[in-house]
PDB file of N, CA, C and O in Angstrom:
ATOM      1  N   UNK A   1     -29.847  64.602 -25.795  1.00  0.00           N
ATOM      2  CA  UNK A   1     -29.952  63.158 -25.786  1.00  0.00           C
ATOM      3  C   UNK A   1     -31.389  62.757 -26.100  1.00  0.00           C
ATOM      4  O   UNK A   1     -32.216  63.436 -25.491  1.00  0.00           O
ATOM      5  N   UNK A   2     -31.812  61.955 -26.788  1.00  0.00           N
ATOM      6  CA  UNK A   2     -32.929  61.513 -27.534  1.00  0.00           C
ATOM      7  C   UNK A   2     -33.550  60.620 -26.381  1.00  0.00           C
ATOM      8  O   UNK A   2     -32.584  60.196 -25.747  1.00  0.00           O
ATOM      9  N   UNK A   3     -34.368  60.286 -25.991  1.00  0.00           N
ATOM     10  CA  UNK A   3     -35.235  59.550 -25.301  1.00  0.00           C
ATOM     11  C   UNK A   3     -36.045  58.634 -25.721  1.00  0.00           C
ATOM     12  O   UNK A   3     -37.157  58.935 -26.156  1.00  0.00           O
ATOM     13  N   UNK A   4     -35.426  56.841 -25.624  1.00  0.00           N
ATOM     14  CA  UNK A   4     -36.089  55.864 -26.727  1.00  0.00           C
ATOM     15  C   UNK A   4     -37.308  56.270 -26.585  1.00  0.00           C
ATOM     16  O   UNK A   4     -37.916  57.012 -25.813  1.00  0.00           O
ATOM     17  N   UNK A   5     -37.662  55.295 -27.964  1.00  0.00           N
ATOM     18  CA  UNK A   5     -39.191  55.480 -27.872  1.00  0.00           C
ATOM     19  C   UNK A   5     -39.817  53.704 -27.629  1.00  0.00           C
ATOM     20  O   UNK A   5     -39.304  52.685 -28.092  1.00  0.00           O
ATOM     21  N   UNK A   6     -40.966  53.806 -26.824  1.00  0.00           N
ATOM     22  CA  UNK A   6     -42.046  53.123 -26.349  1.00  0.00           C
ATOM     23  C   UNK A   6     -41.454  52.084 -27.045  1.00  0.00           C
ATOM     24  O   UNK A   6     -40.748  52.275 -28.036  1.00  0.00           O
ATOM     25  N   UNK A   7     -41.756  50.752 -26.480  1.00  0.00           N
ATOM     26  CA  UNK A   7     -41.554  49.296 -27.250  1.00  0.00           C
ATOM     27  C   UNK A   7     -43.031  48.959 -26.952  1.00  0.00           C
ATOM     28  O   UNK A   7     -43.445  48.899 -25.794  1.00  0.00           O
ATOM     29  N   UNK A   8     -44.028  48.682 -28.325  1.00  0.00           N
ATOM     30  CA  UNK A   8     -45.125  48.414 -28.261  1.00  0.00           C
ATOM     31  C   UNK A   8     -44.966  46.873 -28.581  1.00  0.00           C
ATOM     32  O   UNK A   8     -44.389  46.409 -29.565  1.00  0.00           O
ATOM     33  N   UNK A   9     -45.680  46.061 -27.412  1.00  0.00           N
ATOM     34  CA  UNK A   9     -46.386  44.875 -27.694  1.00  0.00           C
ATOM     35  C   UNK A   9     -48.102  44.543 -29.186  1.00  0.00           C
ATOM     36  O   UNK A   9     -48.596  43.718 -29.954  1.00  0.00           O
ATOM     37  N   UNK A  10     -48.237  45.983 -28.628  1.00  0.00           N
ATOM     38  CA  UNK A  10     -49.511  45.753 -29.654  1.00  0.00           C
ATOM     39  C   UNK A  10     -49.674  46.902 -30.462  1.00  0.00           C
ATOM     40  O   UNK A  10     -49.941  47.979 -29.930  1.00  0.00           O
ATOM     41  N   UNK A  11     -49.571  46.817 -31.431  1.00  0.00           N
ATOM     42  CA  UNK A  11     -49.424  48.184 -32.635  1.00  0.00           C
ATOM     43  C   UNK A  11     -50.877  48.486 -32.339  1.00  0.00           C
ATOM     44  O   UNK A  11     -51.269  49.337 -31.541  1.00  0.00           O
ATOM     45  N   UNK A  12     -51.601  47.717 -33.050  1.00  0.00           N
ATOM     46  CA  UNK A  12     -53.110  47.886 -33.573  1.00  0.00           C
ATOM     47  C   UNK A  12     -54.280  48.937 -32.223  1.00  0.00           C
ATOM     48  O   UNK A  12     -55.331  49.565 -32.348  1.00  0.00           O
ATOM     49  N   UNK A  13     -53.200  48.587 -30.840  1.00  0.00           N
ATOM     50  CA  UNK A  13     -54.115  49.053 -30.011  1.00  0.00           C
ATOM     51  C   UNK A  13     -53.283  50.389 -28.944  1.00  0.00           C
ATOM     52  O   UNK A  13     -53.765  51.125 -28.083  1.00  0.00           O
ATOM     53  N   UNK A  14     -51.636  50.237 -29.568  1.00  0.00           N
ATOM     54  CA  UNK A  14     -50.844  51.326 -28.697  1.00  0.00           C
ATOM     55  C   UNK A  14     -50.563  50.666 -27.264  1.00  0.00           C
ATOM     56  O   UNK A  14     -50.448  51.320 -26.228  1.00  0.00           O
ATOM     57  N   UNK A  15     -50.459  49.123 -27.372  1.00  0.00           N
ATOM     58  CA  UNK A  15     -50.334  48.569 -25.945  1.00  0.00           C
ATOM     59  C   UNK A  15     -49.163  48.626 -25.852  1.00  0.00           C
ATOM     60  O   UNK A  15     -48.615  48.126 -26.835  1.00  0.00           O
ATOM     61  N   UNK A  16     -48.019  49.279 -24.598  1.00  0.00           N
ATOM     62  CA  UNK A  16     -47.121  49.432 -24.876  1.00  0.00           C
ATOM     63  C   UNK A  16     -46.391  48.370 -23.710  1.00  0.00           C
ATOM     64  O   UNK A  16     -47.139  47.817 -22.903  1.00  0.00           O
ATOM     65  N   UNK A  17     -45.036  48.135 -23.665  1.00  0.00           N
ATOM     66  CA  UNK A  17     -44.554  46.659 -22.905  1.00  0.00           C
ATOM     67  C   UNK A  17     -44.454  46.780 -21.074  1.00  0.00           C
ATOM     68  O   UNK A  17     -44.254  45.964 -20.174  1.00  0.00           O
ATOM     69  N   UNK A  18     -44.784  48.661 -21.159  1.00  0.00           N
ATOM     70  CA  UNK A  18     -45.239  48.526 -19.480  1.00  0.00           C
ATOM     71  C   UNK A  18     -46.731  48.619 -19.123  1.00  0.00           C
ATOM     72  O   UNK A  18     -47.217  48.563 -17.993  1.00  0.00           O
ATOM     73  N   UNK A  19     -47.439  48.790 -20.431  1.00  0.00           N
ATOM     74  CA  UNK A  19     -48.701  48.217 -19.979  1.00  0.00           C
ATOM     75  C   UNK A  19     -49.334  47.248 -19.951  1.00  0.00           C
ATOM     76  O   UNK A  19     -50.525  47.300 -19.641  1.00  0.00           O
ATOM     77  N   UNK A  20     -48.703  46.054 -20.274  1.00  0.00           N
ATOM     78  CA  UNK A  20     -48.446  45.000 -20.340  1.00  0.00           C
ATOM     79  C   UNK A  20     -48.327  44.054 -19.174  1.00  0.00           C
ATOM     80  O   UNK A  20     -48.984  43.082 -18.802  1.00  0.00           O
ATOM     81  N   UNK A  21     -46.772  44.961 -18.528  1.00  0.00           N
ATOM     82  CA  UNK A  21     -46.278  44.178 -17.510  1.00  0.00           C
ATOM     83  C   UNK A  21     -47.144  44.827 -16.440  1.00  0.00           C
ATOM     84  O   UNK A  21     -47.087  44.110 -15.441  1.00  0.00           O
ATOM     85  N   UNK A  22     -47.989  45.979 -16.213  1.00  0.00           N
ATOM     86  CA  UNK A  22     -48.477  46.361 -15.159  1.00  0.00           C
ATOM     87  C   UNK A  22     -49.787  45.653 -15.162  1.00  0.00           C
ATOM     88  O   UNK A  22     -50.353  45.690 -14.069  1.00  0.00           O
ATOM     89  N   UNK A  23     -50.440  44.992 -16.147  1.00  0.00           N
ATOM     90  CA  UNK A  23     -51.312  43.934 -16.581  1.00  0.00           C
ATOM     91  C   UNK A  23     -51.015  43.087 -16.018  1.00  0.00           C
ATOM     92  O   UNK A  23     -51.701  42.829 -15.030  1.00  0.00           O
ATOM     93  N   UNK A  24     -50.343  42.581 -16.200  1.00  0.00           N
ATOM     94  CA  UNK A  24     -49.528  41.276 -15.328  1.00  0.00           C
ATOM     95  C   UNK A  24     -49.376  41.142 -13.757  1.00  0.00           C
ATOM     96  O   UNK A  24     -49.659  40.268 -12.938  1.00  0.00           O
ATOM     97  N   UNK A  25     -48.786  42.432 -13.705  1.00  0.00           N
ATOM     98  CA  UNK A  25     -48.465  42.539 -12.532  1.00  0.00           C
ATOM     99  C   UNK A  25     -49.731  42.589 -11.813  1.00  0.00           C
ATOM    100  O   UNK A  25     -49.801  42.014 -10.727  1.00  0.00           O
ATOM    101  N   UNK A  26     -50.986  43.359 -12.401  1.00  0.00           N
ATOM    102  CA  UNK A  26     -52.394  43.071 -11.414  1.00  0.00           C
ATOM    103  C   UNK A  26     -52.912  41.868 -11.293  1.00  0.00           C
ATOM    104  O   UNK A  26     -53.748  41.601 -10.430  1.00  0.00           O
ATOM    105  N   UNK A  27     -52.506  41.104 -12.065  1.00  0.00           N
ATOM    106  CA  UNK A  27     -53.305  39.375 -12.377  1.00  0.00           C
ATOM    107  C   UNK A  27     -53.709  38.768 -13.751  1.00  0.00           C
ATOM    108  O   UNK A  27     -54.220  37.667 -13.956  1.00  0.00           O
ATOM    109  N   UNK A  28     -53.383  39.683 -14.598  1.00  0.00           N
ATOM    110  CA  UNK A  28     -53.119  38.951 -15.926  1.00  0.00           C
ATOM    111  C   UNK A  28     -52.783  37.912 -16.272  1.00  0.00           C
ATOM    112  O   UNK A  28     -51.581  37.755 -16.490  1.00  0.00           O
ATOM    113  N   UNK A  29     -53.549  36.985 -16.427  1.00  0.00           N
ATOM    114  CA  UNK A  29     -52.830  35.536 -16.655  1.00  0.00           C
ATOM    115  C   UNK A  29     -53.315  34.952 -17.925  1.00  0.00           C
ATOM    116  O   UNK A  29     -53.282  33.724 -18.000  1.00  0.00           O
ATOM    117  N   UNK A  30     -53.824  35.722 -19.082  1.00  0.00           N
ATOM    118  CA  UNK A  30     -54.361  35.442 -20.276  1.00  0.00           C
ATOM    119  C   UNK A  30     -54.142  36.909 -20.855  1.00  0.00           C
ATOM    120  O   UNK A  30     -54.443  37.978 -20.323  1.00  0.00           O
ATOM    121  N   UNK A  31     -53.378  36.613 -22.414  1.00  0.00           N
ATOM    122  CA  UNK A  31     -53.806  38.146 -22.977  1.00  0.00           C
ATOM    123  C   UNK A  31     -55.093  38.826 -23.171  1.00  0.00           C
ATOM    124  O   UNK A  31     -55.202  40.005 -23.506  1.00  0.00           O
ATOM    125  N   UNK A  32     -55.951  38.108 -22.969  1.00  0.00           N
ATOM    126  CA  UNK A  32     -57.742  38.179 -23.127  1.00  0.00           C
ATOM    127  C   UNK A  32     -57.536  39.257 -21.546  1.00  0.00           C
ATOM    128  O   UNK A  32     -58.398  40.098 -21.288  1.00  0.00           O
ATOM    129  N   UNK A  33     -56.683  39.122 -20.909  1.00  0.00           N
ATOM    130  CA  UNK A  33     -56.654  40.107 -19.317  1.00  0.00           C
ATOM    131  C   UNK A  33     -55.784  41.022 -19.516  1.00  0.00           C
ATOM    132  O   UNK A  33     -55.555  41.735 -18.539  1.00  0.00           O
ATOM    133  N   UNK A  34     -55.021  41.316 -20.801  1.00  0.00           N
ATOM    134  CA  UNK A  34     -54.089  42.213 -20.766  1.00  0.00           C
ATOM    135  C   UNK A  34     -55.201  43.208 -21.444  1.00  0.00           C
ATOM    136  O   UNK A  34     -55.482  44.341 -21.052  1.00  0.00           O
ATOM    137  N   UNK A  35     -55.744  42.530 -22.518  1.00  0.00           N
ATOM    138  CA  UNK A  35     -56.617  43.542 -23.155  1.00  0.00           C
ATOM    139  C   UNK A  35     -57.637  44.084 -22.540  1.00  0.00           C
ATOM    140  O   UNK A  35     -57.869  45.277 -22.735  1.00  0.00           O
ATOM    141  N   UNK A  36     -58.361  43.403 -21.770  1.00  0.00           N
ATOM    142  CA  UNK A  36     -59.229  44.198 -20.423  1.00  0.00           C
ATOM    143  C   UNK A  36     -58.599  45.308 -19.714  1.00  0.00           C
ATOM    144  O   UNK A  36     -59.209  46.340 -19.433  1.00  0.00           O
ATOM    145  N   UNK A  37     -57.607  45.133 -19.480  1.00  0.00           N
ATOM    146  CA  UNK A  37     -56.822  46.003 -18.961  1.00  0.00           C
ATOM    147  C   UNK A  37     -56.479  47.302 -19.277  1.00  0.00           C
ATOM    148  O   UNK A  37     -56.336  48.378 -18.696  1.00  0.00           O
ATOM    149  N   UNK A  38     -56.405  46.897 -20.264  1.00  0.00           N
ATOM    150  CA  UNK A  38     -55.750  48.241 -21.089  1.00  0.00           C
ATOM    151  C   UNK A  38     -57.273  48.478 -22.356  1.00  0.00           C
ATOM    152  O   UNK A  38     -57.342  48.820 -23.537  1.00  0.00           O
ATOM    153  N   UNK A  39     -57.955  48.208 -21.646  1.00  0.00           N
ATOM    154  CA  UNK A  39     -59.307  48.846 -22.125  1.00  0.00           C
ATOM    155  C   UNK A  39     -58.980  48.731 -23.424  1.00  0.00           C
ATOM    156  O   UNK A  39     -58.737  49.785 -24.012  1.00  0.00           O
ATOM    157  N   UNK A  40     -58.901  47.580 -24.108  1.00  0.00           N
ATOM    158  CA  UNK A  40     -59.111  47.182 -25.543  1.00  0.00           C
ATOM    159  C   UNK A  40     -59.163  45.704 -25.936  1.00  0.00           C
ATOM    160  O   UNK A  40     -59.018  44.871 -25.042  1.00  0.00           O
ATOM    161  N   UNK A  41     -59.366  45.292 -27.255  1.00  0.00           N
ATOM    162  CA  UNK A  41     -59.734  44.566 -27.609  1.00  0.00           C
ATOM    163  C   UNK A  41     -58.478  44.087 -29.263  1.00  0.00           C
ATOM    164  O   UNK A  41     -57.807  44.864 -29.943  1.00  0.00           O
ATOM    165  N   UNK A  42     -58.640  42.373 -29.401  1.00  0.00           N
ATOM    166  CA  UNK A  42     -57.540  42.282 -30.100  1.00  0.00           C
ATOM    167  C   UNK A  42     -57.800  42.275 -31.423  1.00  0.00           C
ATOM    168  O   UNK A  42     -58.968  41.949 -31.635  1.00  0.00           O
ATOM    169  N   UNK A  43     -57.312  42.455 -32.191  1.00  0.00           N
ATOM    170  CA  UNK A  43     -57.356  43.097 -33.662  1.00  0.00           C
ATOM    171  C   UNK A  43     -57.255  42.324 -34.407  1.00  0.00           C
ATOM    172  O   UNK A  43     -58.172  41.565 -34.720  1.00  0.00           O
ATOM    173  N   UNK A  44     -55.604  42.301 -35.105  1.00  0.00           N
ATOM    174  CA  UNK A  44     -55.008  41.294 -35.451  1.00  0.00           C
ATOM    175  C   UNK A  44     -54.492  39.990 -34.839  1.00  0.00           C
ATOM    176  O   UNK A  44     -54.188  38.974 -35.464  1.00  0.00           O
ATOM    177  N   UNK A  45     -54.440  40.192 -33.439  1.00  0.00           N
ATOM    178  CA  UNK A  45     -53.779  39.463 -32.515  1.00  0.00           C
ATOM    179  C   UNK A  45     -52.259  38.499 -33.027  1.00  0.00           C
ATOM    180  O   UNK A  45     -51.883  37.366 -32.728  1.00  0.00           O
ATOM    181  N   UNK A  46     -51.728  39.462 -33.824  1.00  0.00           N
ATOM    182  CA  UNK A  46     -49.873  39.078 -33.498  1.00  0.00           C
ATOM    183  C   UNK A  46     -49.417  39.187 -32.561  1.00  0.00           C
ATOM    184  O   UNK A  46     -48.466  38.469 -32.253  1.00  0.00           O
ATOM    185  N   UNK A  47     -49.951  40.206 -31.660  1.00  0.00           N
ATOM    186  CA  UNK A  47     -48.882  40.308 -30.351  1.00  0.00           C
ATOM    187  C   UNK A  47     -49.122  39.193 -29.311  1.00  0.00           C
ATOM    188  O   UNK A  47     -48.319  39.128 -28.381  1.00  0.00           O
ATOM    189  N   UNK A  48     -50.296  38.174 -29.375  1.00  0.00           N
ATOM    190  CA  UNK A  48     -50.601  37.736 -28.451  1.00  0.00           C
ATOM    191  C   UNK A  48     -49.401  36.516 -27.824  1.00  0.00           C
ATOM    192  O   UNK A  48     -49.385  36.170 -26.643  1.00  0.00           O
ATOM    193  N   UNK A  49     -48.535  36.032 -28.783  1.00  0.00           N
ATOM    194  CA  UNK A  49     -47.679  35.256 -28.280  1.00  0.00           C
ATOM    195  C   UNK A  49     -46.687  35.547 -27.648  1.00  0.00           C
ATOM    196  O   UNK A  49     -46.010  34.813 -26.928  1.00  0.00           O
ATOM    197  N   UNK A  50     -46.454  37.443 -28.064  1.00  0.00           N
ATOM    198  CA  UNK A  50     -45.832  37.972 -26.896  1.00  0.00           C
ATOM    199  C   UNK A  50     -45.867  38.049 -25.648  1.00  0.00           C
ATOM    200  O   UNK A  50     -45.009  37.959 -24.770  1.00  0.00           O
ATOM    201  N   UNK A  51     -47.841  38.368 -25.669  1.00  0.00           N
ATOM    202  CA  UNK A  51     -47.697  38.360 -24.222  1.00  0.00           C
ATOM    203  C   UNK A  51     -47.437  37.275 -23.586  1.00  0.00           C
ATOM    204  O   UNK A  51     -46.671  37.120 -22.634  1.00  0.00           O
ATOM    205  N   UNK A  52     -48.524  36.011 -24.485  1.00  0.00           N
ATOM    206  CA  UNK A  52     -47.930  34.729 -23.183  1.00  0.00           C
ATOM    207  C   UNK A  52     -46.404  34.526 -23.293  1.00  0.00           C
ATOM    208  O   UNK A  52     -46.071  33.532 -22.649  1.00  0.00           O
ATOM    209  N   UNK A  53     -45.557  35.029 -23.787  1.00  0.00           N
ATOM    210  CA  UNK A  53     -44.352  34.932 -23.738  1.00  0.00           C
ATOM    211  C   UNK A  53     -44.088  35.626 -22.363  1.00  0.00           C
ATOM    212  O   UNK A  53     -43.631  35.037 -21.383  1.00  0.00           O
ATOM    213  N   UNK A  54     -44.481  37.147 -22.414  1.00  0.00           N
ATOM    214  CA  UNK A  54     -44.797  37.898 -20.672  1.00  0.00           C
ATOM    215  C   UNK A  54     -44.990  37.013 -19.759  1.00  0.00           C
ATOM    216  O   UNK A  54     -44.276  36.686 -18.812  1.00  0.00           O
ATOM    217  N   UNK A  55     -46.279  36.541 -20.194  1.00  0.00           N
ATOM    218  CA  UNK A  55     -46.710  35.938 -18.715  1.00  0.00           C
ATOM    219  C   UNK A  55     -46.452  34.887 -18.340  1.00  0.00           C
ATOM    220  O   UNK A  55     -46.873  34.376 -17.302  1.00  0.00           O
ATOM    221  N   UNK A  56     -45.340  34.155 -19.537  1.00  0.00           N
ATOM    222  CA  UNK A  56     -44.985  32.571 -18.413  1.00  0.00           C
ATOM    223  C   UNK A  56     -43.648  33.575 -18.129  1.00  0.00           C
ATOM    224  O   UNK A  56     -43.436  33.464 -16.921  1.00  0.00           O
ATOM    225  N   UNK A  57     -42.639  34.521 -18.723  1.00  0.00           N
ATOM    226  CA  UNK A  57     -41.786  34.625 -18.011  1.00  0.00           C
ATOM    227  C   UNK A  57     -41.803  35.075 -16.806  1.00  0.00           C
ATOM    228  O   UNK A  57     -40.824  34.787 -16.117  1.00  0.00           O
ATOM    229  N   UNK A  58     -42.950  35.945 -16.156  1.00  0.00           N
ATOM    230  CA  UNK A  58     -43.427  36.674 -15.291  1.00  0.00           C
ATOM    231  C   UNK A  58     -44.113  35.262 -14.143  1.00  0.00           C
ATOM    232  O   UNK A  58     -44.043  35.299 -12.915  1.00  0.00           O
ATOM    233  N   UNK A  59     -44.593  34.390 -14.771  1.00  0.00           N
ATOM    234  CA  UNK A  59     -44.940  33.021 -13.825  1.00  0.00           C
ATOM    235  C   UNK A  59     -43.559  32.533 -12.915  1.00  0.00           C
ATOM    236  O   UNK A  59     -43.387  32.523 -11.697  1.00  0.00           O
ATOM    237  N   UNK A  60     -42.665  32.139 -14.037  1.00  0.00           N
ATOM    238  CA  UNK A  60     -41.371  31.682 -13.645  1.00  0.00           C
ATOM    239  C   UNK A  60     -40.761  32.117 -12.987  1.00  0.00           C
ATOM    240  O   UNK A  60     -40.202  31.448 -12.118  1.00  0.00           O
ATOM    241  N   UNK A  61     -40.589  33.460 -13.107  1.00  0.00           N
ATOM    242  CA  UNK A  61     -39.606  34.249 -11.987  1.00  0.00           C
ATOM    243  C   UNK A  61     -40.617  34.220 -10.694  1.00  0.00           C
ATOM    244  O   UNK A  61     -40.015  34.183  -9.621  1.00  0.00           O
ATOM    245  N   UNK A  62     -41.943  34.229 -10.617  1.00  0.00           N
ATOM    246  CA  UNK A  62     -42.459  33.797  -9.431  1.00  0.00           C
ATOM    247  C   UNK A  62     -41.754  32.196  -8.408  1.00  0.00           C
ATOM    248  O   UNK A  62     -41.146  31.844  -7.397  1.00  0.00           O
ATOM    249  N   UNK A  63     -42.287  31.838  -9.376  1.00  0.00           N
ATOM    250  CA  UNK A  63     -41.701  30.304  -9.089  1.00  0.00           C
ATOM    251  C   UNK A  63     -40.504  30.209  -8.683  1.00  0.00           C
ATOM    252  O   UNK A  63     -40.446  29.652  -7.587  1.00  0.00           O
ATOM    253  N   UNK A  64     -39.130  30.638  -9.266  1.00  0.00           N
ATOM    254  CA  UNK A  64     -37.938  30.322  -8.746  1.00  0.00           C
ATOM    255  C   UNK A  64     -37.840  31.579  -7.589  1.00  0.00           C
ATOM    256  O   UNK A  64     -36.990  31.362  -6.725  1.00  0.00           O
ATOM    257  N   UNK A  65     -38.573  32.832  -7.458  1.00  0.00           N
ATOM    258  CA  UNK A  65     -38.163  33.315  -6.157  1.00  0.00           C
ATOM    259  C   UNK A  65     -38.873  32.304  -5.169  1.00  0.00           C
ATOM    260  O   UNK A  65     -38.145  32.063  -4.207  1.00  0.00           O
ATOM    261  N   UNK A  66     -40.000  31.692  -5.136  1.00  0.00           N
ATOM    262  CA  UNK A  66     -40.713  31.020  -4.131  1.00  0.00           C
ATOM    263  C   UNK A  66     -39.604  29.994  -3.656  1.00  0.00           C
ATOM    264  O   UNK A  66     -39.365  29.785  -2.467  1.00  0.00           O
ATOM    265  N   UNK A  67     -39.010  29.431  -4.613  1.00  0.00           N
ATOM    266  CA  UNK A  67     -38.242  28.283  -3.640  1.00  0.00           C
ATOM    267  C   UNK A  67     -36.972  28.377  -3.135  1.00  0.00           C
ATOM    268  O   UNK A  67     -36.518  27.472  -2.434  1.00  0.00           O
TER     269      UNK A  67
END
């Protein structure tokens, strides 16, 4: 059985979508904090609407567990 491979958020830097969310998960609240994170810097920056795509979905699900 083959074992997917990695879903990268960021080609240019090998950021992959759980390093991302573990970005997040420390306090990432700007991709400018994902890339700190993951000890790089943005390139092309296509992926960046991904992440804030991450991080409001990652806001939201805060929000609706809070209430």
């Amino acid at each position: 059985m083959e074992r997917p491979s990695p879903m990268y958020v960021c080609n240019c830097n090998g950021i992959r979508e759980r390093d991302a969310h573990a970005a997040i998960e420390a306090g990432a609240n700007r991709p400018a904090d994902i890339f700190r994170h993951c000890q790089s810097r943005p390139q092309c920056a296509k992926c960046v609407c991904d992440m804030r795509r991450m991080i409001q979905c990652r806001t939201e699900a805060l929000r609706h567990a809070a209430e």
